[in-house]
C-alpha positions as CSV (number, residue, x, y, z in Angstrom):
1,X,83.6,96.1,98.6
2,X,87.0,96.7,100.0
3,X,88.1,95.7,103.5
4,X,91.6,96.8,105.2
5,X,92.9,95.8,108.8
6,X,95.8,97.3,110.2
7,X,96.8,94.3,112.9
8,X,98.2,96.4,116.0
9,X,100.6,94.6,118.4
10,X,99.6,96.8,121.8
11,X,102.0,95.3,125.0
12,X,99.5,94.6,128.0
13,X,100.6,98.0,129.9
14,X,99.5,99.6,126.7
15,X,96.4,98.5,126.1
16,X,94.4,101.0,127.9
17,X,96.0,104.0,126.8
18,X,95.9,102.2,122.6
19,X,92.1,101.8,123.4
20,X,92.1,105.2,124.4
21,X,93.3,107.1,121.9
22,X,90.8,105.9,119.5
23,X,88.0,106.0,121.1
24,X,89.3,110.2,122.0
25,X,90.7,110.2,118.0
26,X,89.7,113.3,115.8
27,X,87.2,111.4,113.2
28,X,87.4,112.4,109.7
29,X,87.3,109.1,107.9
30,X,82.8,109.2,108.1
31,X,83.8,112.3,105.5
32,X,85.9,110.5,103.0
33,X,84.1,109.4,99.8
34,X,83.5,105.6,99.7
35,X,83.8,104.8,103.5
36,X,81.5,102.2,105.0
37,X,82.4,100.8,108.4
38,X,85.3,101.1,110.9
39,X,85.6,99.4,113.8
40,X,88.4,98.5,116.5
41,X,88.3,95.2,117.7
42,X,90.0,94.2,121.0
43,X,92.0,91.2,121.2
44,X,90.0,88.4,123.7
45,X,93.0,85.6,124.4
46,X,95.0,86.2,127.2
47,X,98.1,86.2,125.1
48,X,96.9,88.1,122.2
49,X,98.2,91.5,122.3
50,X,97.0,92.0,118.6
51,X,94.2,94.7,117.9
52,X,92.5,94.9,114.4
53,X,91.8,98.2,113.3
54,X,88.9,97.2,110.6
55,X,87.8,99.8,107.6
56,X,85.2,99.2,104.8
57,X,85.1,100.7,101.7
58,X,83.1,100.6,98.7
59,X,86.4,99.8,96.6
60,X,89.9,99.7,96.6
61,X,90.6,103.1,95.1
62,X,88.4,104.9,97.8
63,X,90.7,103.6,100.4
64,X,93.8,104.4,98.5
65,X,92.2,107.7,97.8
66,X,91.9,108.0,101.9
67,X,95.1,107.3,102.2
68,X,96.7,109.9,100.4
69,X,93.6,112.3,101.8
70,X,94.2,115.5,104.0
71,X,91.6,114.2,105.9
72,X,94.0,111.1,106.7
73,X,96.6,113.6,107.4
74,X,93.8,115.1,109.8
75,X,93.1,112.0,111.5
76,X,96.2,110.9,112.4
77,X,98.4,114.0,113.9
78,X,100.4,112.8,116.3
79,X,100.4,109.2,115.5
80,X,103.6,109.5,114.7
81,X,104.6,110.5,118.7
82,X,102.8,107.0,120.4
83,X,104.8,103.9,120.7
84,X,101.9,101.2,122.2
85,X,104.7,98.5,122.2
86,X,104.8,96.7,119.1
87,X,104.5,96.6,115.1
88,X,101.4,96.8,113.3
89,X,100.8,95.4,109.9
90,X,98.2,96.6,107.3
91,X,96.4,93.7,105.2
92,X,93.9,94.2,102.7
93,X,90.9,92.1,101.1
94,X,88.0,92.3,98.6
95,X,84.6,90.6,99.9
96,X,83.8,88.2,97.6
97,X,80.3,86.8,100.0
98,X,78.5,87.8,103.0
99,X,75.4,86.8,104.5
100,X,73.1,89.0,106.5
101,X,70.7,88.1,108.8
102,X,67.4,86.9,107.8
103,X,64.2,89.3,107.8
104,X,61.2,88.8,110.2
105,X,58.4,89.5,108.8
């Protein structure tokens, strides 16, 4: 499995409109092959103004494939127009453990 997180920096004034557009976004990524999870976690310190746009993927060339996708293209029209007051950084992993919860019988 294959894991990516684009780490947002959204200024305070911001925030609500960042939240916003993703929760209004066009969603394509649920059609790309090897797509798992995404989720958008919001940041819970008072001064953290970083987001964490979370994907899962069931390997490294499914994302890349996504990447270079016309439903990526799909997804993000306009992106390119929205300043939400700071950089973002994309950071990528492999899960090497997890643990799930344990079944009840």
């Amino acid at each position: 499995m294959f894991v990516s997180m684009n780490c947002v920096t959204v200024a305070p004034e911001q925030a609500e409109a960042f939240e916003q557009a993703f929760l209004s976004r066009e969603r394509h990524m649920g059609e790309a092959p090897g797509f798992v999870r995404f989720q958008l976690l919001r940041p819970l310190g008072e001064d953290d103004r970083e987001y964490l746009v979370v994907t899962e993927w069931e390997s490294e060339q499914a994302f890349r494939d996504w990447l270079s996708s016309d439903l990526f293209k799909k997804a993000h029209r306009g992106d390119g127009q929205r300043s939400f007051g700071g950089p973002s950084k994309l950071r990528t992993f492999e899960i090497i453990d997890t643990e799930q919860p344990a079944a009840t019988a």
